[in-house]
C-alpha positions in Angstrom: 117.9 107.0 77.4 118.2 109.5 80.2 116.2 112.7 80.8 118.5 116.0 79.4 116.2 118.2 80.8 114.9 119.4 84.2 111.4 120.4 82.4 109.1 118.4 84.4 107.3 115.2 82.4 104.0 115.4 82.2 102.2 112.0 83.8 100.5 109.5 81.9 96.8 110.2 81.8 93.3 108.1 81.5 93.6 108.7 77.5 97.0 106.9 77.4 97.6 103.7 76.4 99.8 102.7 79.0 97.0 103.5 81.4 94.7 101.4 79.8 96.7 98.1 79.4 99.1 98.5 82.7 95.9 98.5 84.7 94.7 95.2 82.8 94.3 92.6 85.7 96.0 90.2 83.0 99.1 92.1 83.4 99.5 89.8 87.4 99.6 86.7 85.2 102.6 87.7 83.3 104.8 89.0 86.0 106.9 85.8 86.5 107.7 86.0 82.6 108.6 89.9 83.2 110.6 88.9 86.0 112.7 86.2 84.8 113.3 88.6 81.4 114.3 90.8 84.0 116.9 88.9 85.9 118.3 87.6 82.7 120.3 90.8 82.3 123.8 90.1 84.3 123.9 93.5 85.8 119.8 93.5 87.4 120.6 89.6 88.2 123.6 90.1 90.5 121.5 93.1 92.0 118.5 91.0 92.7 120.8 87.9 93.7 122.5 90.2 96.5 119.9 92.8 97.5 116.6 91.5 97.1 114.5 88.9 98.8 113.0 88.2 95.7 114.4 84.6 95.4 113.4 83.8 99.3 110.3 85.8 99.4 108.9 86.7 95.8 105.0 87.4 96.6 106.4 89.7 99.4 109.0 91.4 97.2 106.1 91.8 94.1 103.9 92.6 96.5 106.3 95.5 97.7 107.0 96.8 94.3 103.6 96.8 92.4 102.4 99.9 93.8 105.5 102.3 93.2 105.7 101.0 89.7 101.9 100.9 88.7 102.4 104.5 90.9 104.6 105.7 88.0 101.6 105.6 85.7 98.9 106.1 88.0 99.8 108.7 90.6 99.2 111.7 88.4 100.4 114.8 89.7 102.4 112.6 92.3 104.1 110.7 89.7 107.6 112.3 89.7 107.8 112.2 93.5 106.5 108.2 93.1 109.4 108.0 90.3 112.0 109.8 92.7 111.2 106.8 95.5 111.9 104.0 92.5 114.9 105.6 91.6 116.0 106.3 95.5 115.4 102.4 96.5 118.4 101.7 93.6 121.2 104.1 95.0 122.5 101.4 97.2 121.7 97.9 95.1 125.6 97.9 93.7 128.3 95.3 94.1 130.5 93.0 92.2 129.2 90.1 90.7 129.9 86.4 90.8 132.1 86.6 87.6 134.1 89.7 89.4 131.9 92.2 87.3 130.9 95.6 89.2 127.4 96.5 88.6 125.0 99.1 90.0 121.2 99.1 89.8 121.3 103.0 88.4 123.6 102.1 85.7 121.8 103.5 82.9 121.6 100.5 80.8 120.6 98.6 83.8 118.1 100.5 84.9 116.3 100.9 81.0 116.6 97.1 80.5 113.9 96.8 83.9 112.1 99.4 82.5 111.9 97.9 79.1 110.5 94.8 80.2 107.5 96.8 81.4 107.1 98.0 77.9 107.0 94.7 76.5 104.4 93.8 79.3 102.2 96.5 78.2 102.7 95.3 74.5 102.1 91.8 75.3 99.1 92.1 77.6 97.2 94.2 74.6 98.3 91.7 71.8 97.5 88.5 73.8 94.2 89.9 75.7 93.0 93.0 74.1 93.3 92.1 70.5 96.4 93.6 69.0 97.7 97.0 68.5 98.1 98.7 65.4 101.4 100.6 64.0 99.9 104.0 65.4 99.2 102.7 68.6 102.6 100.5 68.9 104.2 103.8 68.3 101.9 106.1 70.8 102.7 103.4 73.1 106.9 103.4 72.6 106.1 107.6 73.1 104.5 107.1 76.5 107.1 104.6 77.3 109.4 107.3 76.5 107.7 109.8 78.7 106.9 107.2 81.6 111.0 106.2 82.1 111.6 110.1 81.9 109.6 110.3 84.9 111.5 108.1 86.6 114.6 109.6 85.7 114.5 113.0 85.9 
């Protein structure tokens, strides 16, 4: 999934989705589950295990990164400069991993995976606070997903 065009993606809005359940207080109580989801993958692992003061520091390193993330959704007509500043705090987190594997945080693959997990956040909060989604809105939701990653990709 990467963005094939240099048409700029239009933000999220107050009528999406995303917007509504991102925002969800609820979604703080799940961030260790998205985290560890996260750091599962060997590539985003190594690149927190090396880079990151998330292991020493982790309410200081959330603490850093809720705002550019939430910003992504949030920020409106700021968005794609918000999802510019994600994608420029990666360009250095690169390396070679405890099993002699090189990895780089902007490797495509890598880079969805973290984004992924957001998804399921999203999906999760609404099923287990908010009462479920139905097909339509799984699938609105999976569009704005679409659209939201594109932002921070283009």
């Amino acid at each position: 999934m990467t963005a094939t065009s240099t048409t700029p993606v239009e933000p999220l809005g107050p009528d999406s989705l995303t917007w509504k359940y991102f925002g969800d207080l609820r979604t703080g109580m799940m961030g260790v589950w998205i985290g560890a989801i996260q750091n599962m993958y060997p590539e985003l692992g190594a690149g927190v295990t090396e880079h990151s003061i998330l292991l020493r520091e982790p309410l200081q390193r959330v603490a850093r990164s809720v705002y550019p993330i939430m910003g992504v959704v949030y920020d409106g007509d700021r968005a794609a400069r918000t999802g510019e500043l994600i994608k420029g705090y990666h360009h250095t987190i690169k390396g070679v991993d405890a099993e002699g594997r090189r990895y780089h945080a902007l490797n495509p693959e890598t880079f969805y995976w973290a984004h992924a997990t957001f998804f399921m956040l999203v999906v999760k909060v609404a099923e287990y606070f908010c009462g479920g989604l139905t097909e339509a809105e799984k699938r609105q939701l999976f569009d704005e997903h679409v659209r939201w990653y594109r932002i921070c990709t283009a």
